[in-house]
N, C-alpha and C positions, 0 to 999 in steps of 0.2 A: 694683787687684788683679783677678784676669783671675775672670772668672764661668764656670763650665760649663754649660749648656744641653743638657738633655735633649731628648728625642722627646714631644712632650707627648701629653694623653690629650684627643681633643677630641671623643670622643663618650664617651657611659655605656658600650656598649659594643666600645669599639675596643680592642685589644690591637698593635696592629703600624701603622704606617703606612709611607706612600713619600713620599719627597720628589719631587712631582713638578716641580718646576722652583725651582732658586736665584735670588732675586730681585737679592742682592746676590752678590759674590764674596770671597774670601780677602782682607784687607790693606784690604778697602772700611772707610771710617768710616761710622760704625751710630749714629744717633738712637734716641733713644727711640721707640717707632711707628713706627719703617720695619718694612716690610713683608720679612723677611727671606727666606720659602719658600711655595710651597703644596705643603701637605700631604693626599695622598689616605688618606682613612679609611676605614670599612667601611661609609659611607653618603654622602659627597660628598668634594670636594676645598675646601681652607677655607684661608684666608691666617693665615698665623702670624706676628706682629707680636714684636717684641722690648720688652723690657722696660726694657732697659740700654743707655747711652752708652760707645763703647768704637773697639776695631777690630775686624775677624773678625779673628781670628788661626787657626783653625783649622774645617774644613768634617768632622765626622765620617761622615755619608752623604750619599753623590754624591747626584744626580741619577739620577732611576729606582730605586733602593735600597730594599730594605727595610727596615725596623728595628723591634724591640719598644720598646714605652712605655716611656719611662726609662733608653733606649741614648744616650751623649754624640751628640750631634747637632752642638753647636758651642759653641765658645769664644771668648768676648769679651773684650778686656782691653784696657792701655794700646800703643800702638805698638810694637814690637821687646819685648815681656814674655817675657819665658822661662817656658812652658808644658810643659816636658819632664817637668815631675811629675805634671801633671793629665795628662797622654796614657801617661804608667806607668803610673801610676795603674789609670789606666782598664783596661788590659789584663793588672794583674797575676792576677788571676785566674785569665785563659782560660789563661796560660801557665804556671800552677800544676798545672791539672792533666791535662797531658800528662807531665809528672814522673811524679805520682801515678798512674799510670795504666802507666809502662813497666815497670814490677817482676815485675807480674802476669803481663807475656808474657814474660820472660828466665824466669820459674818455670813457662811453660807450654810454654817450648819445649825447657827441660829435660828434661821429662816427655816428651814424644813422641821423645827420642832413647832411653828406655826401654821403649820398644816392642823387643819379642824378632827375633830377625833372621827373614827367612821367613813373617812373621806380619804381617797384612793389617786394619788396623781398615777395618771398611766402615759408613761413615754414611746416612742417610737421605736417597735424591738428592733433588734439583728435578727433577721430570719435568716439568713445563710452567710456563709463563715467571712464572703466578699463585701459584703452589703455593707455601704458606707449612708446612704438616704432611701427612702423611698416614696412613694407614691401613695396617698389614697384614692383607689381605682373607685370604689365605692360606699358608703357608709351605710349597713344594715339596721341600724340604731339610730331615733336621731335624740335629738336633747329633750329630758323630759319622760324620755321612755323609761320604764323600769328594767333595768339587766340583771339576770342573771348568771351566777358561773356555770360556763360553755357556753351561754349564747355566743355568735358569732358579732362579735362590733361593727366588724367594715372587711374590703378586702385589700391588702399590701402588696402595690407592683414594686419588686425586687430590683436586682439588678440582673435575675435567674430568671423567676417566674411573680406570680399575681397568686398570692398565696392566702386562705383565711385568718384573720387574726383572732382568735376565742376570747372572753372576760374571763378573770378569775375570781374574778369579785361579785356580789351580789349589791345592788342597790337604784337609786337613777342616775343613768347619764346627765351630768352636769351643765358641763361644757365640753363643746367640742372644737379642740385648738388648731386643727388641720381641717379643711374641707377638702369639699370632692375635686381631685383633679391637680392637688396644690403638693408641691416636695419639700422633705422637709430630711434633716440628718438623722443620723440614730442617736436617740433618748434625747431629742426634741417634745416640748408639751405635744401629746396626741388628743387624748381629752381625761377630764376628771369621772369619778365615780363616787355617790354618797351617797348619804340620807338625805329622802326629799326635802327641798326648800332649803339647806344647806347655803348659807352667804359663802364663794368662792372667790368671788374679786379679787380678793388680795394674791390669789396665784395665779390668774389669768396674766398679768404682765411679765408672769417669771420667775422662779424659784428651785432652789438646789433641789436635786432629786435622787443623788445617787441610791437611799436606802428605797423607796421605789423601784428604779430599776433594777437594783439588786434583787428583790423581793421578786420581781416580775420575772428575770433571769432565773431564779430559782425554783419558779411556779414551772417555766418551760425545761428545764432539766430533769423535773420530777416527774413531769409528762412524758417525758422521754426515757426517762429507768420505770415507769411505772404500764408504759406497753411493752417492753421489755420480757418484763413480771412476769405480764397477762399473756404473753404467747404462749407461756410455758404453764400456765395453770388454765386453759380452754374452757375443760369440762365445768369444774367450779363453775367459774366464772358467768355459761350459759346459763347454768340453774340459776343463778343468784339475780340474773336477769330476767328469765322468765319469771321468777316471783314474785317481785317486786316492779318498781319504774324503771321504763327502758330510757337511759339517758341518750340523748340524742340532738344535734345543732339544729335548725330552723329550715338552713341550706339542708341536711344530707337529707329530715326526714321529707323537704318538697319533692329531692332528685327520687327518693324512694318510692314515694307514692305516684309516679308519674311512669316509674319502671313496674310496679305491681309487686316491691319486693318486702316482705314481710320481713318488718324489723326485729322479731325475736328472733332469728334466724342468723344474722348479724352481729360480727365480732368489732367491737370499737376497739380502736386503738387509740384515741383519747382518754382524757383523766379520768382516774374511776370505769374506763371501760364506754367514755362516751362514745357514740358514733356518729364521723366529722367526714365529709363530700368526699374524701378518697376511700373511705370501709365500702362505699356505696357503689363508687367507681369500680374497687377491682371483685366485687363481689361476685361468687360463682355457685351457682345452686349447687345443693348435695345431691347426692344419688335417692335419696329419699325421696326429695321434691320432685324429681324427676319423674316420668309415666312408670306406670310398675313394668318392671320386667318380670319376663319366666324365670326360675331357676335354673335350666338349664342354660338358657342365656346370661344370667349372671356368672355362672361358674367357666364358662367357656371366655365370658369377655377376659385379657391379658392384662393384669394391677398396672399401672402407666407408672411408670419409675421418673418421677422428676429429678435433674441434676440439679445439683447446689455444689457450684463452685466454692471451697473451702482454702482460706489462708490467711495472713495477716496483713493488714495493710501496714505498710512505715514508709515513713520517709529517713532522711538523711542533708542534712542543713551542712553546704559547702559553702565557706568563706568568700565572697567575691572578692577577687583580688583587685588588683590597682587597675592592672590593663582592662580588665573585664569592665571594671565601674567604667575607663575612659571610652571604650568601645561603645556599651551600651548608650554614654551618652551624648557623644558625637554622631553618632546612627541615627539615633532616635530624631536629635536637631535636623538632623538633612531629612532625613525621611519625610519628618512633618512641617517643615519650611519648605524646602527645593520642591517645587509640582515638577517631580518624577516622570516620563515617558519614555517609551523603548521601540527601537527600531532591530531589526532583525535581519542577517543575509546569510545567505550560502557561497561558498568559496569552494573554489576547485581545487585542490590543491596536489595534482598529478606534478605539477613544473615544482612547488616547495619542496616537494619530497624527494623530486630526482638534485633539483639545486642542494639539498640539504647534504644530498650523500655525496656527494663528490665534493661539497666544503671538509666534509669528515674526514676523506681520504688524505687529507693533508697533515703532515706531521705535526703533532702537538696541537691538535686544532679539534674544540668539540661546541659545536652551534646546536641551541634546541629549537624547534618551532615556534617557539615562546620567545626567543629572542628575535625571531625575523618578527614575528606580530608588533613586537617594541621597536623593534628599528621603523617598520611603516610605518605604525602610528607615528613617530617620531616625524616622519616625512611630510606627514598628509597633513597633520597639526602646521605644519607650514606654511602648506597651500590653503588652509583652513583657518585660519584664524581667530575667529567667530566663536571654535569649538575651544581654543586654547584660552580662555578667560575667568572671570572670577564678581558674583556678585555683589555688591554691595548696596546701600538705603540709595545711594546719591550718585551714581555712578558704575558703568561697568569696565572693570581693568583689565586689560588688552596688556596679558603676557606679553615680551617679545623674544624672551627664553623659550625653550621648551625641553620641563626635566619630567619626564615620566618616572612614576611610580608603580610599582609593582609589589603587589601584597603576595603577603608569603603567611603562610599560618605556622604557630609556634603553639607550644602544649596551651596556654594559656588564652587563645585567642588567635588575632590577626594584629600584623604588622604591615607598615608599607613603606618599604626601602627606597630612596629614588634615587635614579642615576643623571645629574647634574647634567645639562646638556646634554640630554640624549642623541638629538639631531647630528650632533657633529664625533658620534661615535660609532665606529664599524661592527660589523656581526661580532668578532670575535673579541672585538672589547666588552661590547654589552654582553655577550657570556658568561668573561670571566666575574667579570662585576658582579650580576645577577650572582652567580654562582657563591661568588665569595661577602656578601650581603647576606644571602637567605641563611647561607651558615652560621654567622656573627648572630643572626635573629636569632635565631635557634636557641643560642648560648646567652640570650639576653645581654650582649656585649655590642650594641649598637650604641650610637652616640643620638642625642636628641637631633643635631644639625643631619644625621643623615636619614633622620627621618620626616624630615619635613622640607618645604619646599615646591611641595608635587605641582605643576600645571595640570595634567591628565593621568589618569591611573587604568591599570590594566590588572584584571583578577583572571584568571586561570585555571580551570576544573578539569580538563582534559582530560588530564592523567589522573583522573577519577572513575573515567569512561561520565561524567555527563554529556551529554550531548548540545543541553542547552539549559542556559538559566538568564537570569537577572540582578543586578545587583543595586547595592543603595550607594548613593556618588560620596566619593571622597571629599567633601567640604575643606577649601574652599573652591575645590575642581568643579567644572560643569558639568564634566561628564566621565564615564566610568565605562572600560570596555570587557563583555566577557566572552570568553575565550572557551569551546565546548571540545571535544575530542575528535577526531580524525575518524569518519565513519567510511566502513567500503560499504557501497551499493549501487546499484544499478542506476545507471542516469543515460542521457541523452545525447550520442555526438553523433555532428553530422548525420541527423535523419535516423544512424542504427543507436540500438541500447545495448550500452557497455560497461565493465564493473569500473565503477570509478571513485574515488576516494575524493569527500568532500567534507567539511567543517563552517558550523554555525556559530556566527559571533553576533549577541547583542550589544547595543549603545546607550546604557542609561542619559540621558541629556536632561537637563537644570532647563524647562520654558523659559525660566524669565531672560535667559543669555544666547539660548540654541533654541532658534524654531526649528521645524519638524524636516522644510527643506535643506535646510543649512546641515542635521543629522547627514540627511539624505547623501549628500551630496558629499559629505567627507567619508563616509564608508564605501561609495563607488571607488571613490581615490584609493584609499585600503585597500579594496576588494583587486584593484587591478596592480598596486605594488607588490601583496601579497601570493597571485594567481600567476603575477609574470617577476620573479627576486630579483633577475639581471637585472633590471631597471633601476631599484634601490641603488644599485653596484656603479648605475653610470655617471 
């Protein structure tokens, strides 16, 4: 009997994996223990062994694919098995409800053919590419008034800027569905437009709109290939304006007449050539208008060469992988839960450096900086308690282990390996450790158990040459230390100034667990396990 195989869940928590590579293929015979896929999760790539003797009969996610925990993945069974039920199966669902689902638009597109003839719903545009709602900042229309195409309706605060909205339409302002001051989403009712005395009631509580906003969408792209055009056809364009009506919005011709700027003069870059508060804004008289000059003054002035930066814009869309997604939103959670604060010290570190080199002169023996920083921490979380914890709604848990973490960066992101009882581990154990971890990260060949765990976490830039930074706390850690590089410069002993070698570490701390003294107070501890190594040793 053929088995189905899910996406299994092989961290606490993963939600989605990839198949990054099929070990075996479709019609392959499967032992028990082959090694079927490896699977990227939101903390490494891990081999997924099979359970069942069989054949593959079916591959649910390729190669590269994503999938949620518990999406068929494959199917095992006897040779030539008929599996046409489990693959219905599986998909009767998704194709339930697109059924479910059609009714509501034959009932919505009923509705929008009861739109009155002549009669204009106008929605809430997208004015910039982010804009999910906006604002009306002010209504230049009100109900009742007659619009015409270009007058200015209202103005639209963005999520950018407070931008004009123009009519396309000719007729009276109806109703207006937004007022001043009130937010609303995009292709939300904004207000109607028709023929006067027009009964509209019936759309005031609501009605399908897409072929309007399409319509509206299409009024602003045409405005937008259509100043395009007109950069490139000027000349025309003046004439055909001085001949005739000078189109013009309500806004640019007040802002005009209050500058003294004579609108034949004036290139619109609205439809048809209208001209809308920014032609007005960036407008720069010719040399014409200007006072006359001599000719010998004109021929001696230097033609001013403007630059126009030339090339193409593009982008390039990379796949966020698994780690990435867990990153982004593990970060994101602490970031905007945990109220964040940072405390900052300088360390002497003339005695680390000398202790460091004479730990190294020892055969088979290689100690970094970074490990003495993990070993004090280790120490001072002892004497500190307070910092070694974790929050929760109902209570605050009081490690009485203490396994420091230590983030390592891999092509993909950040990792953070922790060494299990750090406290009760000497320099050149946490070395090897550290050492032999960051590499395993590297190779995405960590196990989920050794990456979690952590009481307090320690990140590392030194060997970057930062000097100093901050970081966002390891959840469910309280706090997070960072580690800058080893600066020589001139400092103060005994009364004289002498070159000395010193290094800045911050202490992210979680308020709701670590007040600001309790920081305080376990970085002195640091600062003097760190400034004096022997001590660690005693």
């Amino acid at each position: 009997m053929a088995t189905v195989i899910n996406m299994p869940r092989l961290s606490d928590t993963m939600e989605e994996g990839v198949v990054a590579k099929w070990l075996v293929k479709k019609g392959d015979k499967i032992s028990e223990g082959d090694i079927l896929a490896e699977i990227e999760t939101d903390k490494a790539t891990m081999e997924f062994e099979s359970f069942y003797e069989g054949t593959l009969l079916h591959v649910g996610v390729e190669e590269g694919e994503t999938a949620p925990v518990d999406q068929l993945l494959a199917i095992i069974g006897d040779e030539n098995e008929d599996i046409s039920d489990l693959l219905s199966g599986s998909t009767a669902t998704e194709t339930e409800t697109p059924k479910q689902k059609e009714e509501p638009k034959s009932d919505s597109s009923q509705k929008s053919t009861e739109i009155p003839e002549g009669v204009e719903v106008i929605t809430m545009p997208r004015l910039s590419d982010t804009m999910e709602e906006g604002t009306v900042a002010t209504w230049l229309k009100k109900e009742g008034e007659a619009v015409e195409e270009g007058d200015i309706l209202a103005e639209i605060e963005t999520d950018k800027a407070t931008m004009e909205f123009e009519s396309f339409y000719n007729g009276t302002l109806l109703y207006v569905g937004i007022k001043e001051g009130e937010t609303a989403p995009v292709d939300a009712l904004l207000a109607i437009i028709g023929p006067e005395g027009t009964d509209v009631s019936s759309l005031k509580s609501g009605v399908s709109k897409p072929e309007t906003a399409t319509k509206q969408t299409t009024k602003i792209e045409q405005t937008k290939t259509e100043s395009k055009t007109e950069s490139k056809t000027v000349t025309s364009e003046e004439e055909s304006i001085s001949e005739g009506r000078i189109f013009v919005s309500p806004l640019a011709k007040k802002i005009a007449a209050d500058k003294g700027i004579d609108l034949k003069k004036v290139k619109g870059s609205g439809e048809n050539g209208r001209i809308v508060k920014k032609d007005i804004e960036s407008y720069t008289p010719s040399k014409e208008e200007k006072p006359s000059q001599s000719k010998t003054e004109m021929v001696s002035e230097p033609a001013i060469q403007t630059y126009t930066p030339a090339g193409e814009e593009s982008f390039e869309e990379v796949k966020n992988s698994q780690m990435r997604k867990a990153i982004a939103k593990s970060l994101s959670a602490s970031k905007f839960n945990a109220p964040h604060y940072y405390l900052t010290i300088e360390i002497n570190m003339e005695n680390a450096i000398a202790s460091r080199k004479n730990i190294n002169e020892l055969p088979d023996t290689k100690v970094s900086f970074n490990d003495m920083v993990v070993k004090a921490c280790a120490m001072a979380l002892r004497k500190h308690p307070q910092v070694n914890t974790q929050w929760t709604d109902v209570a605050t848990k009081y490690a009485k282990h203490i396994s420091v973490g230590v983030a390592v960066a891999v092509p993909d992101g950040l990792v953070v390996p922790v060494l299990p009882f750090t406290d009760q581990m000497s320099l050149t154990q946490i070395g090897a450790k550290v050492k032999d971890l960051a590499g395993r990260a590297r190779n995405k060949k960590l196990t989920p158990q050794e990456m979690s765990g952590s009481t307090f976490t320690v990140s590392n830039l030194g060997m970057f040459g930062i000097q100093e930074f901050t970081s966002i706390i390891n959840q469910p850690n309280s706090s997070i230390l960072s580690v800058g590089t080893i600066v020589e410069k001139p400092i103060v002993k005994d009364g004289q100034i002498v070159v000395g070698n010193t290094m800045k570490i911050t202490l992210a701390c979680d308020h709701r667990t670590v007040d600001g003294a309790t920081g305080a107070q376990f970085l002195q501890t640091l600062k003097q396990y760190i400034e004096n190594p022997v001590t660690m040793l005693a």
